[in-house]
C-alpha positions in Angstrom: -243.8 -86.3 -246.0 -243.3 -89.4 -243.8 -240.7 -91.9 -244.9 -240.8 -96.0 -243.5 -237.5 -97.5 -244.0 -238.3 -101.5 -244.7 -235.3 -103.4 -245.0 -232.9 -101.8 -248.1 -235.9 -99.9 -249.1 -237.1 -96.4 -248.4 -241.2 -95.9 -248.8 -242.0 -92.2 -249.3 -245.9 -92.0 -248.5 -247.9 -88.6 -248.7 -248.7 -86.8 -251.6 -247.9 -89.6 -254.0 -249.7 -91.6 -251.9 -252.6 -90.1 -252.3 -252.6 -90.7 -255.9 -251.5 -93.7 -255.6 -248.0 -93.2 -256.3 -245.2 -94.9 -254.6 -241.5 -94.5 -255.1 -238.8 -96.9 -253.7 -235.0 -96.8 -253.8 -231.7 -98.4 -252.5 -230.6 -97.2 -249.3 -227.7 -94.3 -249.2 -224.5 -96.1 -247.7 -223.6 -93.7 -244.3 -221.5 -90.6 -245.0 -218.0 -91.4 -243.9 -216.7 -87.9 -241.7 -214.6 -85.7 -243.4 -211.0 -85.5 -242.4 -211.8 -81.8 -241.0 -214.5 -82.9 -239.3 -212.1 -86.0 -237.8 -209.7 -82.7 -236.7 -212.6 -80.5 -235.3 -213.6 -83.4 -233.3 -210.1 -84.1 -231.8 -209.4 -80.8 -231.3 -212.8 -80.6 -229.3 -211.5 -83.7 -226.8 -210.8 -82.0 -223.8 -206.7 -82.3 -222.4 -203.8 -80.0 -220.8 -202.1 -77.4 -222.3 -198.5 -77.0 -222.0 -199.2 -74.0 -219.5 -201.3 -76.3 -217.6 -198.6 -79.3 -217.4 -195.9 -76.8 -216.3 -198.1 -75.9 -213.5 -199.1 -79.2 -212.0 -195.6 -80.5 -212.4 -194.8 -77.4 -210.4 -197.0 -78.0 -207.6 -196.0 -81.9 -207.8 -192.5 -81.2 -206.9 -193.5 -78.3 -204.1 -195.1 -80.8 -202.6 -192.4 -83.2 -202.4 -190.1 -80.7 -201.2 -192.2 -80.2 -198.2 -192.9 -83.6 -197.8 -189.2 -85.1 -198.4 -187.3 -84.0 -195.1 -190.8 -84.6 -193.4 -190.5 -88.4 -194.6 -187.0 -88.4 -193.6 -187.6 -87.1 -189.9 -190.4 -89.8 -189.4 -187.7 -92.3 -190.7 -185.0 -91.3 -188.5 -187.5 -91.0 -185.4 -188.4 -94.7 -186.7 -184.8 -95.7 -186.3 -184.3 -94.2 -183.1 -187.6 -95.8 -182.1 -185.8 -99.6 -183.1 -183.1 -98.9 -181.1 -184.3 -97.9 -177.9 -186.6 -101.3 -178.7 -182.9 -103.3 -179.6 -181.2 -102.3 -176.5 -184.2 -102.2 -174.0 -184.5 -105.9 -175.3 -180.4 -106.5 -175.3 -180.0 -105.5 -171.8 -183.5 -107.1 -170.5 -181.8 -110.6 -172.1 -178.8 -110.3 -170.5 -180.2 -110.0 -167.0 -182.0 -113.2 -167.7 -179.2 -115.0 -169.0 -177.3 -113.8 -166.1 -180.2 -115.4 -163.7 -180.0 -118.5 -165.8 -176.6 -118.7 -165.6 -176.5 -117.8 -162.4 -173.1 -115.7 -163.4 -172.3 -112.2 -164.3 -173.4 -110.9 -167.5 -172.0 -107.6 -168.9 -173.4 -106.4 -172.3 -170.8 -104.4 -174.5 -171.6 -101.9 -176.7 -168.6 -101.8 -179.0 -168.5 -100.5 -183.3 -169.6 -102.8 -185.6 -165.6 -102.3 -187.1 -164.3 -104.3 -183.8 -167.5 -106.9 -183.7 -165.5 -110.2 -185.0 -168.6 -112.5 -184.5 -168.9 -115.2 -187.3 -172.7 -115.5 -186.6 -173.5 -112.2 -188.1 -173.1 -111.0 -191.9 -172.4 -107.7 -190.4 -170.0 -108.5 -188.4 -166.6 -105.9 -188.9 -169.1 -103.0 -190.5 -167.7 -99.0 -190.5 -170.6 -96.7 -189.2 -172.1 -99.1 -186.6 -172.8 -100.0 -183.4 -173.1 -103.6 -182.4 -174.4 -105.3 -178.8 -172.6 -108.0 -177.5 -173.5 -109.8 -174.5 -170.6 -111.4 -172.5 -170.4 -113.9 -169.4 -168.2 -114.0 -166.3 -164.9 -116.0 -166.5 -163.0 -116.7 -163.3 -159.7 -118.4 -163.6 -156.9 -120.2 -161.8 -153.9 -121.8 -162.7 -150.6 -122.6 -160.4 -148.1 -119.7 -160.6 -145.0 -120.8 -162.9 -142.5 -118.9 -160.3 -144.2 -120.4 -156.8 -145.7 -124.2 -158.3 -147.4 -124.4 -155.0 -149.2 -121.4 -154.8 -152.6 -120.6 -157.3 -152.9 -117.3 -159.2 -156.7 -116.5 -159.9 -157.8 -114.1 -162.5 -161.1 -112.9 -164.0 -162.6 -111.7 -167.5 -165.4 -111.6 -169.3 -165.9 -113.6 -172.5 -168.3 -113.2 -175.5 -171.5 -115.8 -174.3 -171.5 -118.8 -176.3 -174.8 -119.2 -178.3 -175.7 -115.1 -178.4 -174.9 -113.0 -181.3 -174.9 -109.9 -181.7 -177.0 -107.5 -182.4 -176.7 -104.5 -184.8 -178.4 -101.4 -183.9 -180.0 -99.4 -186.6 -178.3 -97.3 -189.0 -177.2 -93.5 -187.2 -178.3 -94.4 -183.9 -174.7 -94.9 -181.2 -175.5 -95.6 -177.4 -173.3 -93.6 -174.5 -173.0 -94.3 -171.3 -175.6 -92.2 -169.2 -172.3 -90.7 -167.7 -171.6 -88.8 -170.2 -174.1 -86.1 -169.3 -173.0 -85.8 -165.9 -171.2 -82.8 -164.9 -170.7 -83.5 -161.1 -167.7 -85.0 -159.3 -167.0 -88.3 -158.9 -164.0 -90.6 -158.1 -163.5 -93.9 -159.5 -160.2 -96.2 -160.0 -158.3 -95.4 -163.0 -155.4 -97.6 -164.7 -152.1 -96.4 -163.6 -150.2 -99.4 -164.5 -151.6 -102.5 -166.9 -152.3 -104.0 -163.4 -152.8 -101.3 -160.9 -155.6 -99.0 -160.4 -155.6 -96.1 -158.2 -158.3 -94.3 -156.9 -158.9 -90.5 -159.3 -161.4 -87.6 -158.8 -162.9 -86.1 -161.3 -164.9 -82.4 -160.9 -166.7 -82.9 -164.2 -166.8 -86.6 -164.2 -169.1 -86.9 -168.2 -166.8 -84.3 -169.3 -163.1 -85.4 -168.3 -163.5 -89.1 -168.7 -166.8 -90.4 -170.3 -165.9 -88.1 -173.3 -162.7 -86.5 -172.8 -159.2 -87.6 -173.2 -158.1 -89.2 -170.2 -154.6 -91.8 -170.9 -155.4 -93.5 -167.7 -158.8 -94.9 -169.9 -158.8 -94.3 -173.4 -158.4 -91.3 -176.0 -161.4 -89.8 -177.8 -161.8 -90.1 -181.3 -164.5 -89.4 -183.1 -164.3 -91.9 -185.5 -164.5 -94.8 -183.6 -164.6 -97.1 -186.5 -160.7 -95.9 -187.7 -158.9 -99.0 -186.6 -155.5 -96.6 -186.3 -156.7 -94.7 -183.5 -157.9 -95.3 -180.3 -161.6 -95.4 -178.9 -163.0 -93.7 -176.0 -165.5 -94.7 -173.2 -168.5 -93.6 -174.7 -168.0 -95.8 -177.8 -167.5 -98.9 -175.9 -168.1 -99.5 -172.6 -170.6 -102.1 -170.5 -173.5 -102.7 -168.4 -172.9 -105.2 -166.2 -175.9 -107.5 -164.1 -175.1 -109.7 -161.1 -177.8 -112.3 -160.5 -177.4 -111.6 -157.0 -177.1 -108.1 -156.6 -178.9 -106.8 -160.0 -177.2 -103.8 -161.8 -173.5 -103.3 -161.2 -173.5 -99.4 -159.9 -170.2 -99.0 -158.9 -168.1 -97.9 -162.3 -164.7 -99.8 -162.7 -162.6 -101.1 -165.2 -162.9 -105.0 -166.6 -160.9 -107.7 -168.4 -162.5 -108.4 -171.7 -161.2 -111.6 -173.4 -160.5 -110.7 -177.1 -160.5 -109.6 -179.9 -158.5 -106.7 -179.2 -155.5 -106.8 -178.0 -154.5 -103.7 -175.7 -151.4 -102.9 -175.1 -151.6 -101.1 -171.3 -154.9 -102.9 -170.0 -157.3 -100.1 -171.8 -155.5 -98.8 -175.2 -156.6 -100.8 -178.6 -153.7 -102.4 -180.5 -153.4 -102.6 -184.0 -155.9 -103.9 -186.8 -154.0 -107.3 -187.2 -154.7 -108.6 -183.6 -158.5 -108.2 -183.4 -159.0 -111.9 -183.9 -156.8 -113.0 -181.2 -158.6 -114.1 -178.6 -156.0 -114.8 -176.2 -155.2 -111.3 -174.7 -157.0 -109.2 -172.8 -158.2 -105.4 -172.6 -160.2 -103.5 -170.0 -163.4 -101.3 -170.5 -165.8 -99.5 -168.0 -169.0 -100.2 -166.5 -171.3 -97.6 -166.7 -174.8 -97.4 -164.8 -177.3 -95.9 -167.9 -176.8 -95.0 -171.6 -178.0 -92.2 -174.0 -178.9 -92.3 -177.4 -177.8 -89.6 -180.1 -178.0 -89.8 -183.7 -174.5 -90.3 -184.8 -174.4 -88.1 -187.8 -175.3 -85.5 -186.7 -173.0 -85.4 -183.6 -170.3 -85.5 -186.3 -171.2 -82.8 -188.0 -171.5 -80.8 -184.7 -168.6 -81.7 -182.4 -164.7 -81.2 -183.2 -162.5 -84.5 -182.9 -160.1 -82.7 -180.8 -158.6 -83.4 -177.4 -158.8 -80.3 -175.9 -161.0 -79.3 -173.0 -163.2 -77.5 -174.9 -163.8 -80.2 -177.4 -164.6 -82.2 -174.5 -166.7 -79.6 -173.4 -168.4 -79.2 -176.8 -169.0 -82.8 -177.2 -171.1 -82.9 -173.4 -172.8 -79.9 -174.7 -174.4 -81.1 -177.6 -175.1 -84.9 -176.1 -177.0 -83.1 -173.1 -179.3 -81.1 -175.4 -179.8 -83.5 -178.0 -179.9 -87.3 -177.2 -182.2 -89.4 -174.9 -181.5 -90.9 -171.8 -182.2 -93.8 -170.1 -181.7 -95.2 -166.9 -181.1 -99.2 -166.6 -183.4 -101.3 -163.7 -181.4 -102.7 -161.3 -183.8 -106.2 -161.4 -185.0 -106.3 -164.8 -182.4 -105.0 -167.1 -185.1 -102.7 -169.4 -184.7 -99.2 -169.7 -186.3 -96.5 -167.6 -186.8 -93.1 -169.3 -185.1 -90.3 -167.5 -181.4 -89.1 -166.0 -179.8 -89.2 -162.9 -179.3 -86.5 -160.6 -176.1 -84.9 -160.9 -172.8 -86.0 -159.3 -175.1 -89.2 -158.4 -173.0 -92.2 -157.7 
């Protein structure tokens, strides 16, 4: 039997037809689905079981955990990567300024804790290591005992117009020296204003890091404002627009803001903004970068010889040296030869 559905009508043709018979009737409304049919439906959709949840979840944090300290690494490398960018660029700007100038130029890396420049919204932070670029200041005034004779002096000053610049978060700079384990003699404070010529048969070890009270006690923490620093948390590089790259190490007056109460030791906390006394730091030829945490973590704060010894150790097998161009300023991968003045 064929059925033709015509509007609300349903024509049933065949047999009645044939006889001439027709029947007609109101379409059915649709069949609304049962509620077990609705749940047999659902429960056909496909999803995750609880089983299967637990196991991706699973594999979600594995994954992580391989991948965390992997993004961490490429983020520290990153870091590193900035600030052998920062100082290459530091040190390349002072030598131009120096040329400009036509003075002496010495860039100071010093902790953020002792950086007292207004410019920057850093300035005074714990954990840091801040570049400062300074210029050449000589002086003269008449001498209050003799009024016809002239007493001349000589400092370095923070360069008006240039602020500092923060290096990244866990990377410090040393001087190059610090690795070196040859001799070398070079004038030591004996006095506030006398220097004296000292050999030293491990020079990295017994001055650059060690602590030496003709130059300056180690202390880990360089940021502590009670104790004092040593040379490889602040200490210079130094360009002559003459004669390039100062090579030969020495101590210099630095103008402010600490005050030092021997030439080289820090004072306390209170007279960091007074910019009318004078301290002395070293010049150093190179620098190394280290990842500061981790040289915590590693190396004892002691003064012994052996935590000297320990501290050299570690810096020689674990940061990245640079030497500094003579004319140029920018950094040249690589390390001296040892014992090489």
């Amino acid at each position: 039997m064929k059925v033709r559905r015509h509007a609300d009508t349903q024509v049933v043709r065949g047999t009645a037809a044939r006889h001439g018979l027709f029947a007609s009737w109101p379409a059915l409304p649709p069949r609304r689905p049962s509620l077990a049919a609705g749940y047999r439906r659902l429960c056909s959709t496909p999803a995750f079981t609880i089983v299967e949840l637990i196991v991706v979840m699973s594999v979600i944090v594995l994954i992580l955990a391989i991948a965390i300290p992997g993004l961490n690494a490429i983020a520290a490398e990153s870091r590193f990567s900035a600030a052998v960018q920062i100082t290459n660029g530091a040190l390349t700007h002072a030598y131009t300024a120096a040329l400009a100038d036509l003075n002496m130029t010495a860039v100071r890396f010093v902790p953020g804790k002792w950086d007292n420049d207004p410019s920057t919204s850093e300035s005074g932070t714990t954990g840091r290591q801040h570049i400062v670029t300074y210029s050449f200041t000589p002086t003269s005034a008449a001498d209050p005992a003799h009024p016809d004779q002239v007493v001349f002096g000589e400092y370095f000053q923070r360069r008006p117009g240039t602020p500092s610049v923060i290096l990244p978060e866990d990377v410090w700079v040393a001087p190059i020296e610090a690795l070196d384990t040859g001799p070398r003699t070079i004038p030591v404070l004996t006095q506030p204003d006398g220097l004296t010529p000292h050999g030293y048969d491990n020079f990295g070890r017994e001055f650059v890091v060690a602590a030496d009270p003709r130059s300056g006690e180690f202390v880990v923490d360089a940021a502590d404002t009670t104790k004092h620093l040593y040379q490889a948390d602040d200490f210079l590089i130094i360009f002559d627009p003459r004669a390039g790259m100062r090579g030969v190490i020495g101590p210099n007056r630095i103008r402010g803001p600490i005050k030092a109460t021997d030439g080289s030791y820090y004072d306390a906390a209170q007279d960091r903004d007074n910019t009318d006394v004078h301290f002395r730091r070293y010049n150093f030829t190179g620098v190394t970068l280290y990842h500061r945490s981790a040289f915590l973590k590693a190396t004892r704060a002691g003064m012994t010889t052996a935590d000297a010894r320990e501290r050299q150790k570690w810096l020689r097998e674990n940061s990245r040296p640079f030497l500094v161009h003579r004319f140029g300023g920018g950094l040249v991968s690589g390390a001296q030869s040892e014992g090489e003045p």
